[in-house]
Structure formats: structure tokens, C-alpha cells
C-alpha positions as CSV (number, residue, x, y, z in Angstrom):
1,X,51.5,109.9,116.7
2,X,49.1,112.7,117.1
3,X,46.7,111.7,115.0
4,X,43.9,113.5,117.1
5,X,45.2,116.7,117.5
6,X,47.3,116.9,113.4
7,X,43.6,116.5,112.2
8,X,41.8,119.4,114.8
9,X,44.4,121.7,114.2
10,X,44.9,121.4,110.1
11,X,41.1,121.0,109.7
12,X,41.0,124.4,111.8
13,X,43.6,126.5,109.8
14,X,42.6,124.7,106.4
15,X,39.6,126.5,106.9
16,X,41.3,130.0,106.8
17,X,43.3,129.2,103.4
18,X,40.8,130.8,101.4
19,X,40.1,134.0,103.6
20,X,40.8,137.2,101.8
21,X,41.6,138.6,105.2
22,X,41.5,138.2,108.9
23,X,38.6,139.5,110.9
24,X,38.4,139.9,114.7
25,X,35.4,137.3,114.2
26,X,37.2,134.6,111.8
27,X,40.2,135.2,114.1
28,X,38.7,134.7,117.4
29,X,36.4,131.8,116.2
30,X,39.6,129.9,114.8
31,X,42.0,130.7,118.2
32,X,38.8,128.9,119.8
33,X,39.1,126.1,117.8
34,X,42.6,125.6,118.1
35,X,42.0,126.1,121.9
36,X,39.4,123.2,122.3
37,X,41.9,121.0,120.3
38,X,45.1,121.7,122.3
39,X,42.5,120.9,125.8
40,X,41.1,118.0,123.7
41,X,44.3,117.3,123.5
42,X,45.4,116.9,127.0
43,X,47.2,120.0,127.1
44,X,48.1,121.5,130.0
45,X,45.6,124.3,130.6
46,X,48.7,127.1,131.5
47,X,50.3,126.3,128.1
48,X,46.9,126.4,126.1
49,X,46.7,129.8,127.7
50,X,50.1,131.2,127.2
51,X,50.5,129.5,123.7
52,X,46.4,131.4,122.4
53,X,47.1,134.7,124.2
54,X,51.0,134.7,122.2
55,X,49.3,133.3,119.0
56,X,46.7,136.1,119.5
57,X,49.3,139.0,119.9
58,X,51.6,137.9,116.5
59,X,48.2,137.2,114.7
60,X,47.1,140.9,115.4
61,X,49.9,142.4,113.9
62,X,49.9,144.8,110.5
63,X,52.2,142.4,108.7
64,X,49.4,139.7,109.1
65,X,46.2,141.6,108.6
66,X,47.9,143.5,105.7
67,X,49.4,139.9,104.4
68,X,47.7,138.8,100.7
69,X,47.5,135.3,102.4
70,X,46.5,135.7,106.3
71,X,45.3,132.4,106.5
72,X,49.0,131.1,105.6
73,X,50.6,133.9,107.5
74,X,48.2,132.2,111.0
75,X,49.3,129.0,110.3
76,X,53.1,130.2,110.6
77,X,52.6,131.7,113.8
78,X,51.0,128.5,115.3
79,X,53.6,126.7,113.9
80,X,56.6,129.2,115.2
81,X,54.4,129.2,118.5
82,X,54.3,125.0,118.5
83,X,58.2,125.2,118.2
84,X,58.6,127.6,121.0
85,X,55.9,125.5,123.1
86,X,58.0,122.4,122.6
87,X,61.4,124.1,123.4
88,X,62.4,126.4,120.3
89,X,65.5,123.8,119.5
90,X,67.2,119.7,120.2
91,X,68.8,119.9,123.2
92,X,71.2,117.2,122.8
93,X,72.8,115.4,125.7
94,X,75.9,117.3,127.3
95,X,78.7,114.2,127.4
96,X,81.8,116.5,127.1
97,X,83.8,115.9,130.1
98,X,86.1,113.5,130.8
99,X,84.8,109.9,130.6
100,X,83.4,108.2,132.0
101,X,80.1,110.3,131.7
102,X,77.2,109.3,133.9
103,X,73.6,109.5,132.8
104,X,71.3,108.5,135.6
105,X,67.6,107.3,134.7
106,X,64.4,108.1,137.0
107,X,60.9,107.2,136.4
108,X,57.9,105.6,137.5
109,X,57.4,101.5,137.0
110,X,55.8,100.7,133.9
111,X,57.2,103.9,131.8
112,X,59.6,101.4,130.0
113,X,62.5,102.9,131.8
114,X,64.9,100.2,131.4
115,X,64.2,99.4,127.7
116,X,65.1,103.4,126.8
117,X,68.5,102.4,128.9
118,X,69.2,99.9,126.5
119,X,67.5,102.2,123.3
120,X,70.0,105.2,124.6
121,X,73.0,102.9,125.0
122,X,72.4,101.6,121.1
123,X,71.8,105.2,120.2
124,X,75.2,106.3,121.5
125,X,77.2,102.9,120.5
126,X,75.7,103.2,116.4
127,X,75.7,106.8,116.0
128,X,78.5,108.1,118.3
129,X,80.7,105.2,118.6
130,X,80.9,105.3,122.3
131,X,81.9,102.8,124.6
132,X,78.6,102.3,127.0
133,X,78.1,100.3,129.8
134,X,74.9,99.8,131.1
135,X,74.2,98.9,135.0
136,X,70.7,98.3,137.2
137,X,70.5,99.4,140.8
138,X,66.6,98.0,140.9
139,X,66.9,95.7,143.5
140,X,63.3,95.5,144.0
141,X,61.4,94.4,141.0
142,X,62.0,90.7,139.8
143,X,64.2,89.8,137.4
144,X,64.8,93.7,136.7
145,X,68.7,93.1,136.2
146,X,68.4,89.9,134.4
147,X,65.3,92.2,132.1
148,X,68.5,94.7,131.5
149,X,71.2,92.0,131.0
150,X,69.5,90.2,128.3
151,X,68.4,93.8,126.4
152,X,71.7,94.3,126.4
153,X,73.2,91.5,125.0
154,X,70.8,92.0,122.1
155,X,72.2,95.5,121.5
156,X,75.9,94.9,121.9
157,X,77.2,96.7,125.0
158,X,78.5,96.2,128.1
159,X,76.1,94.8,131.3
160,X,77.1,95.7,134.8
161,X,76.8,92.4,136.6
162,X,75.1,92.6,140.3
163,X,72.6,91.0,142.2
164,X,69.5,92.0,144.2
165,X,71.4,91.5,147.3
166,X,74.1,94.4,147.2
167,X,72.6,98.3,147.9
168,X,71.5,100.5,145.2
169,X,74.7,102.7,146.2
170,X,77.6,100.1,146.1
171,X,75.8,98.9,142.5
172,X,76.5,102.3,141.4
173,X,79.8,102.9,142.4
174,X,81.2,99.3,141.9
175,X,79.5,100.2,138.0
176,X,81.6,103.6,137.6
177,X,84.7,101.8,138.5
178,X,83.9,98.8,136.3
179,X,83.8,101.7,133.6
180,X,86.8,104.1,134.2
181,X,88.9,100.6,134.3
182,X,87.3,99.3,130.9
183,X,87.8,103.0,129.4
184,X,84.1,103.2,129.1
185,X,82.8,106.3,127.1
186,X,79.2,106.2,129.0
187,X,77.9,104.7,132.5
188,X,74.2,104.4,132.0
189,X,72.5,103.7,135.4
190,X,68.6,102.5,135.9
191,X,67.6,103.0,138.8
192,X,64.3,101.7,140.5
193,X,60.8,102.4,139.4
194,X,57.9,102.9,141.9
195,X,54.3,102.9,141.0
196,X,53.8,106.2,142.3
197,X,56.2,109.0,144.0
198,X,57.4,108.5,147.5
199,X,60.0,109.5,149.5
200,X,61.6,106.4,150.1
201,X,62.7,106.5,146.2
202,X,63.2,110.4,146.3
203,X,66.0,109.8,148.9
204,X,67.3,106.8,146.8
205,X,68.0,108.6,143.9
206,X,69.0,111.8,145.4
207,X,71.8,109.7,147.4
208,X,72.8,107.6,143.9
209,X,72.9,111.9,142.3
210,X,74.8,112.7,144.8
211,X,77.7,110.2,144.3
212,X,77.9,110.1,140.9
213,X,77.4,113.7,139.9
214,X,75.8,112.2,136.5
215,X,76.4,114.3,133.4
216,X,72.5,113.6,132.9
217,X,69.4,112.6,135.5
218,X,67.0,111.8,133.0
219,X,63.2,111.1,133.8
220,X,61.5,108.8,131.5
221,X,57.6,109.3,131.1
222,X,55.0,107.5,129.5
223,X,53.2,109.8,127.3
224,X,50.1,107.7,126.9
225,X,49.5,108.6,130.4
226,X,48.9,112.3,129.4
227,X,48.9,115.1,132.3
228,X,49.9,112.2,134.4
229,X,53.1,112.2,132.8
230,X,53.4,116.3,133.0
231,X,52.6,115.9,137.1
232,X,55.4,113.0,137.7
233,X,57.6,115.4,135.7
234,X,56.9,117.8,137.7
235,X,57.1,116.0,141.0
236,X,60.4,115.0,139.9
237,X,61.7,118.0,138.7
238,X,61.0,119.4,142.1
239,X,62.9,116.5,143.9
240,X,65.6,115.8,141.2
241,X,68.1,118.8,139.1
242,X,66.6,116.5,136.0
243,X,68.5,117.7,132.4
244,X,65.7,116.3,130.3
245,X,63.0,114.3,129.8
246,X,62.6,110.8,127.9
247,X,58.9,110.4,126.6
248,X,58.4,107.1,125.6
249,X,55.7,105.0,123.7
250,X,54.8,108.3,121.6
251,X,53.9,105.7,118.5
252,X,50.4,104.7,120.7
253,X,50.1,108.6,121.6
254,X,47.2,109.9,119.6
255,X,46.7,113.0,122.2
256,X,50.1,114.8,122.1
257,X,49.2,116.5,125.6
258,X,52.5,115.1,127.6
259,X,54.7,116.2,124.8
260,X,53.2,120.0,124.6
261,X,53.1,120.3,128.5
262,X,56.3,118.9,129.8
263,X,58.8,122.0,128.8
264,X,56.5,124.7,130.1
265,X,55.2,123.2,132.7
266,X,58.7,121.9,134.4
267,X,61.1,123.9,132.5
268,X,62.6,120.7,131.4
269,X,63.5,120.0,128.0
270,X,62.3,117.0,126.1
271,X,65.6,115.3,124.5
272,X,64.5,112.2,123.2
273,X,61.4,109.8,121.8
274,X,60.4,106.5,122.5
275,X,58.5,105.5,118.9
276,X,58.6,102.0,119.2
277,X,59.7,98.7,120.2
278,X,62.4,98.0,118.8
279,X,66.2,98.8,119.7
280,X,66.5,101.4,117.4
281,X,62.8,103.0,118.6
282,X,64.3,106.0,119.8
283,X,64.5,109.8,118.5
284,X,66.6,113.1,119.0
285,X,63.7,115.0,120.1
286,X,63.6,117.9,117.4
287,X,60.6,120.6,118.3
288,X,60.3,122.5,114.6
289,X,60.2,118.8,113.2
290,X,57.7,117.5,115.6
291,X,55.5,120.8,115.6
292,X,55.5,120.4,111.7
293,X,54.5,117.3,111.7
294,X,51.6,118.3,113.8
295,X,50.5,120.6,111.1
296,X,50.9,118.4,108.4
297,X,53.9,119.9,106.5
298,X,55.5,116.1,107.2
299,X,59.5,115.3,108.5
300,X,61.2,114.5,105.5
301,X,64.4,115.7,107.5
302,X,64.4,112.9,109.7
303,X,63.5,110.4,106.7
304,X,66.7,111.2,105.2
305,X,68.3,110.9,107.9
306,X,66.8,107.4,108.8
307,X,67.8,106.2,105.6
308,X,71.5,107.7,105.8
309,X,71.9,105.7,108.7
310,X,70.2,102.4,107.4
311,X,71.1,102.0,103.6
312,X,73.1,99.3,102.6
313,X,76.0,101.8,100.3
314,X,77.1,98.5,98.7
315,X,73.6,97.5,97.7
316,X,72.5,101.1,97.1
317,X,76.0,101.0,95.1
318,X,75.1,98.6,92.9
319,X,71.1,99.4,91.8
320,X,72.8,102.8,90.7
321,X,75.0,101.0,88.9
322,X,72.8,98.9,86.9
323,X,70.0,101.5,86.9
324,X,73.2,103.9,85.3
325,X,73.8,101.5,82.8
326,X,69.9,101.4,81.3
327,X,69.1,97.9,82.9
328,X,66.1,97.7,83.9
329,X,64.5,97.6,87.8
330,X,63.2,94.1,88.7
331,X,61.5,92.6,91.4
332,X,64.3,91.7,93.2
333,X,66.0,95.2,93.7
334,X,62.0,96.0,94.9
335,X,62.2,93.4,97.3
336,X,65.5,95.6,98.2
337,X,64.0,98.6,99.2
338,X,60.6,97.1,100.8
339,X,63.1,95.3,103.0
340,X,65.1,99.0,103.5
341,X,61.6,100.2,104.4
342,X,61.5,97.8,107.4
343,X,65.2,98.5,108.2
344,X,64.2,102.5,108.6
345,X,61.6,101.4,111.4
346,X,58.6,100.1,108.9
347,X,56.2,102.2,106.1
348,X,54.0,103.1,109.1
349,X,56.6,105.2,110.3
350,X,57.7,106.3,107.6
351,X,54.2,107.2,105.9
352,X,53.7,109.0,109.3
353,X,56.3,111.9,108.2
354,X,55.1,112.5,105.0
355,X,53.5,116.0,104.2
356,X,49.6,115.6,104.3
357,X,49.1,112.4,105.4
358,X,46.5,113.0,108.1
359,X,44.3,113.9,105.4
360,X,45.1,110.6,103.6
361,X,42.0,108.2,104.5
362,X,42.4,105.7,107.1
363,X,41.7,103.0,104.8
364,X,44.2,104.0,102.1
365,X,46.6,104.3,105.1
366,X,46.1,100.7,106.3
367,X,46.9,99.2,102.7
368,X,50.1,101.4,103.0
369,X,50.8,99.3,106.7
370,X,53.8,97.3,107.5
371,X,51.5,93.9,107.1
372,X,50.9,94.8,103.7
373,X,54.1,95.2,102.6
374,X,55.3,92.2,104.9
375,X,53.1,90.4,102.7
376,X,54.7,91.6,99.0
377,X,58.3,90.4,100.4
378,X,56.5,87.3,101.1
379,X,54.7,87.4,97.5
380,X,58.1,87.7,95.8
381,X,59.9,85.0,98.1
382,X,57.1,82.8,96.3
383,X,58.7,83.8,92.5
384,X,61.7,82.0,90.8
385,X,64.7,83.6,90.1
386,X,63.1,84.1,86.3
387,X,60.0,85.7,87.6
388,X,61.8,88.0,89.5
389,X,64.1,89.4,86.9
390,X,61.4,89.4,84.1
391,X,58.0,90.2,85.5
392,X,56.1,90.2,82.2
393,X,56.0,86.4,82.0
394,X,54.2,86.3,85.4
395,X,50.6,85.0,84.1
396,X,47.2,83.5,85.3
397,X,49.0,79.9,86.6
398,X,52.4,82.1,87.6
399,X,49.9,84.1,89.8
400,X,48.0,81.7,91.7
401,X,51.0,79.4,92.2
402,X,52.8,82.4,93.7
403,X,49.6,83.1,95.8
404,X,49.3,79.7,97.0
405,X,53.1,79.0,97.8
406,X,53.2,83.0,99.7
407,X,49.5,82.4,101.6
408,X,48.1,85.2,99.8
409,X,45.5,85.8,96.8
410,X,45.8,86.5,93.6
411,X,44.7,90.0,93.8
412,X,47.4,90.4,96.6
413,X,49.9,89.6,93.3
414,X,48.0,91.5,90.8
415,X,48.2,94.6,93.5
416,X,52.0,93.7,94.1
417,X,52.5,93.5,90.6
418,X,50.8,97.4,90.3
419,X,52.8,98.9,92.5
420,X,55.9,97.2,91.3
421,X,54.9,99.0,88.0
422,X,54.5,102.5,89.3
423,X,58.2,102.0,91.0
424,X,59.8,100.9,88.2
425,X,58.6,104.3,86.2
426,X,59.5,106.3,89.4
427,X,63.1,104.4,89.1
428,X,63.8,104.9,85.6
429,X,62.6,108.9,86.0
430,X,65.5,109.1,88.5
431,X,68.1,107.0,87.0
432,X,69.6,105.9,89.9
433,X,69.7,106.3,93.8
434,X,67.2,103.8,94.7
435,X,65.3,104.8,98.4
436,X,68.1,108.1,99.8
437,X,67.5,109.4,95.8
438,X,63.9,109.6,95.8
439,X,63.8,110.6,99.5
440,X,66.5,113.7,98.9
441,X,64.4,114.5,95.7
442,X,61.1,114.4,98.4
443,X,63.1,116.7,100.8
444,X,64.4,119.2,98.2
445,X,60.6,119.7,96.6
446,X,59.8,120.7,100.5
447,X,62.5,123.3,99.8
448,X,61.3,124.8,97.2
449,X,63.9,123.3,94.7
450,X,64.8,121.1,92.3
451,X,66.1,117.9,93.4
């Protein structure tokens, strides 16, 4: 996510680490740098302006010219500047009233509109425990409501059951009753897409607004679309008292221009990502996290997080048990955490927070990809029971049986069998904790600690 504009802007302030001090030349020739990336970037000229002339004023301070390490001192303004930029703090949804609480979703056709209904529901019915039920007035597009019942039947809450025959209107109100007599937490309502802003739609969903007096109107934009996205937005935001803004598919997003425009450019915060495609592909939307990201000082935050969410306490139990007790750790508690990996969303998106890995080569990055280690799970599926437990009797016929019955090679095995290696030393360094251990230990070097 970002790939573009991470590598501009840390190739641009990398170059002032070893300044001895800041010069109006060095100064002005790096702000135009960082100015061509952020336009390069499909920024929204306004908020390239406003975000150089503030990183300009703060750069030209004492404290910074005076500062033993200027170069370091820059890239903490940019950074506080990128928080600011994206909206200084997570603005969280507002759902205390009494329930019911409505959240209305707007967008265009073809943002992926009603899969972030079904991502939000899961979000609030695993991590909040709510009660959601989920309803489509798009009596328009073909098979939208069947589209929205079967997503959520694969996430576990409630569907709204109408047809393409009844209004948009008496689908929305037959919904909230549905949910105040089922005690429902959260109404979610999707409402119909367009494929481009009209007023037939405005008045739509100004009427649905009006009779639900939603907790939330939520716009959803593709932000592979760049300042397209920042213009329906705004067109919206106009038409619609929006709360937020959903940006989805941000995983295929290499510019970054929707996410920096949006909040300056409508006033609107940004309260959640789209990263993927699965149900769980959706993110708080946390500005300090994402604007270090962008800078390459990684997310370990969320990582943890991730993993706090996704780890298995009784396995994670047990591998701190036996790692306690001096047994060793085999190939089969490996297979554990590649499989955790997946669980947290994949290694991509994992590798993705890490500190400095936009400066890791793209080749060393696609041996780290989620086919890769797809592959090892399958390499070890291939291994007896024996094999797995002791690895040191895995030999030249072992190998390249194991190859053949997994669909690999043998240097697949022999690179498996590496890595395994390097784990098992990093495991017995930490004693126990398996994945959340050596993440915390990863998030409390960040800090400046020891884990």
C-alpha cells in the first residue's frame, strides 16, 4: 500500500540523515522533492500546498536549525504533518445511543460498497460483540440483495430479507423494525450505487437519511480511483451530512492520493480501510500509524494487535509450555505459526508493516509472499509424523520424496528446512511465546526498550 510514494518520500529525507545542518538550499531542494512526490502521488494540489508551506514554517524554526540531527528533526515534522494531513487521531464510529443504531452506506457502483457492509458487520459482531443486522435497499442492480444475503451468511449475522419489488424506503423501515424487535445492536443499510452522481440517487438517500436519522452515513470510495475518489467525496459531502469515509481496496493502492486528500479536502474523516478480500479485510483507520508507515518506521501496533485478536491461546498455551520445559521446536509447531501468519491476513500483509521494508528488494520481498509460504505448509503436509518432530533425519531420498508428494523441488525443502533452522534459534532465544512473543519483543525494540 503506498509503495510509490513510502519509497519518494524516505529516499528524499534519507538523503538529509547525514547533513550537519539545514540550509535554505538543502531545505528548499528537499520540500521540492517531497512536493513532486505527494503530486506524483495523486495528492490533492490544496493539501500539497498547505501540508509544504506548514512543513516549511516548523522546519524553519531555531529548535531545528540548532538541532545536532536536522535531518531527523525534518523527518518528524513531515511525519507530525502526515498525521495532521490524515486527521491528527481514529475517529471511531459514534454507536452510543440506544439501539438500534443505524449506519447508512453511500457510494458509487463498483466501490465494493456492499462487501464493506458485510466487512463492518463482522468487524462489530468479532470485536464488539454486537448484534448486527444487515439490509439492501438496491433494488436496481441484479442480484444486489441475493450478493448481500449470501456475504452474510458467510459472516454470521443477520440478513434483511426483501425483494426488488418493494421501495427503497419501506425496505428501510420494514429493516429497523425487524431490528428493534430482534434486539438488534446495529442496522446496517446499503443503499444503491450509481455509476456516477445524479440527482435521482441524491434524493434517494437523502429521503432513506431522513427516516432513519442513522448514527452514521458512511461514503465508501475506491481509492484506486485517486482524485476521483476525493471529487465523489466531495460531491457527497455536499449532498449528504456524511460522518466518515470508507476507503476501500487500499491493498492495490500504490499512489496514496485518495487517502491524503479526502480529510482536507471534505472535512471528512477517514474511519476505516478496505485491505483486502477477505471478511476480515477491514481496518480502524489510525493516521500516526498509517503516516508512519509511509515513512518507513513500520506498524508493529497494529501487528500485535492482529495477532491478539487471531492467536489460538490454547495452541499458543501449549508451545509455551513445551518450549518452557526445554523441548525442543519442531516442524509441526512451525507449520503452527505459518498457518497463524495466514490467520492475521497473510505474510504480505504482515511484511508490509514492518519498519524498513520498502527498502527491502522486490525480489527478496516476493520470496517472503503468501505463495511461498503456502508452499512450506504444503512441504510439511508431505512429511511423516517422524519427520516432523525430528528434522535431522530428513536426507537426500526424505527430500525428494517430500518434494514430489508436496509439487515442489528439492531446493523448495532445503530452503524450508533453512528457515525452519533460523526459527528454531529465534524460539529457543525467547523461550516461549511463539508469534504475540516475538511480535511484543518487535514492538517494544520500536520503543526503545527491552522486550
Amino acid at each position: 500500500m503506498f509503495d510509490n510514494l513510502s519509497q519518494r518520500l524516505q529516499a528524499t529525507l534519507n538523503s538529509l540523515r547525514g547533513t550537519g545542518r539545514l540550509t535554505e538550499e538543502n531545505m528548499a531542494q528537499t520540500l521540492r522533492e517531497v512536493r513532486m512526490a505527494l503530486l506524483e502521488a495523486d495528492v490533492a494540489l490544496p493539501a500539497v500546498k498547505v501540508f509544504i508551506d506548514q512543513v516549511r514554517a516548523k522546519a524553519g524554526g531555531q529548535e531545528v536549525l540548532r538541532s545536532l540531527t536536522p535531518g531527523q528533526a525534518l523527518i518528524k515534522i513531515v511525519n507530525d504533518e502526515l498525521v495532521t494531513l490524515l486527521g491528527a487521531v481514529n475517529d471511531s464510529l459514534n454507536l452510543a445511543m440506544r439501539p438500534p443504531a443505524v449506519i447508512l452506506m453511500a457510494g458509487l457502483q463498483g466501490c465494493g460498497k456492499t462487501t464493506t457492509v458485510v466487512k463492518l458487520a463482522h468487524l462489530l459482531h468479532q470485536r464488539e460483540k454486537k448484534k448486527v443486522l444487515v439490509a439492501s435497499t438496491d433494488v436496481y442492480r441484479p442480484a444486489a440483495m441475493e450478493q448481500l444475503q449470501r456475504l452474510a451468511a458467510m459472516a454470521g449475522v443477520a440478513y434483511f430479507t426483501s425483494d426488488t419489488g418493494q421501495a427503497p424506503l419501506a425496505i428501510a423501515e420494514a429493516a429497523l423494525r425487524q431490528a428493534r424487535t430482534s434486539l438488534a445492536d446495529v442496522v446496517i443499510i446499503d443503499t444503491a450505487g450509481r455509476l456516477h452522481i445524479d440527482n435521482e440517487m441524491m434524493q434517494e438517500i437523502r429521503a432513506l437519511h431522513a427516516a432513519l436519522s442513522p448514527a452514521e452515513t458512511l461514503l465508501v470510495a475506491d481509492s484506486m480511483t485517486g482524485q476521483d475518489a476525493v471529487n465523489t467525496a466531495k460531491a457527497f459531502a455536499e449532498s449528504l451530512p456524511l460522518t466518515g469515509v470508507v476507503l476501500t481496496k487500499t491493498d492495490g493502492d500504490a499512489r496514496g492520493g485518495a487517502a491524503l486528500s479526502i480529510r482536507y479536502v471534505t472535512g471528512k474523516p477517514i474511519k476505516f480501510l478496505g485491505t483486502g478480500e477477505k471478511l476480515d479485510a477491514l481496518e480502524p483507520f489510525y493516521p500516526d500509524r498509517l503516516a508512519s508507515r509511509i515513512l518507513g518506521m513500520g506498524d508493529i501496533l497494529s501487528i500485535v494487535e492482529q495477532a491478539e485478536r487471531t492467536a489460538d491461546r490454547e495452541k499458543a498455551q501449549k508451545l509455551a509450555t513445551k518450549l518452557g520445559k526445554g523441548k525442543g521446536f519442531d516442524l509441526e509447531d512451525f507449520r503452527t505459526q505459518l498457518l497463524q501468519m495466514e490467520e492475521m491476513g497473510g505474510i504480505a500483509s504482515l511484511i508490509e508493516r514492518l519498519p524498513g521494508i520498502s527498502q527491502v528488494p522486490d525480489g527478496v520481498k516476493a520470496q517472503l509472499g503468501d505463495n511461498q509460504f503456502r508452499r512450506f505448509v504444503a512441504i510439511i503436509n508431505s512429511m511423516t509424523p517422524a519427520e516432523r518432530r525430528f528434522p535431522d533425519i530428513i536426507r537426500g531420498s526424505r527430500k525428494r520424496r517430500i518434494a514430489q508428494g508436496s509439487g515442489t523441488q528439492v531446493q523448495e525443502v532445503n530452503r524450508l528446512l533453512k528457515q525452519f533452522t533460523q526459527m528454531q534459534k529465534m524460539m529457543k532465544r525467547m523461550g516461549k511465546g511463539g508469534m504475540k512473543q516475538m511480535l511484543r519483543g518487535m514492538q517494544a525494540q520500536m520503543r526503545g526498550r527491552s522486550p
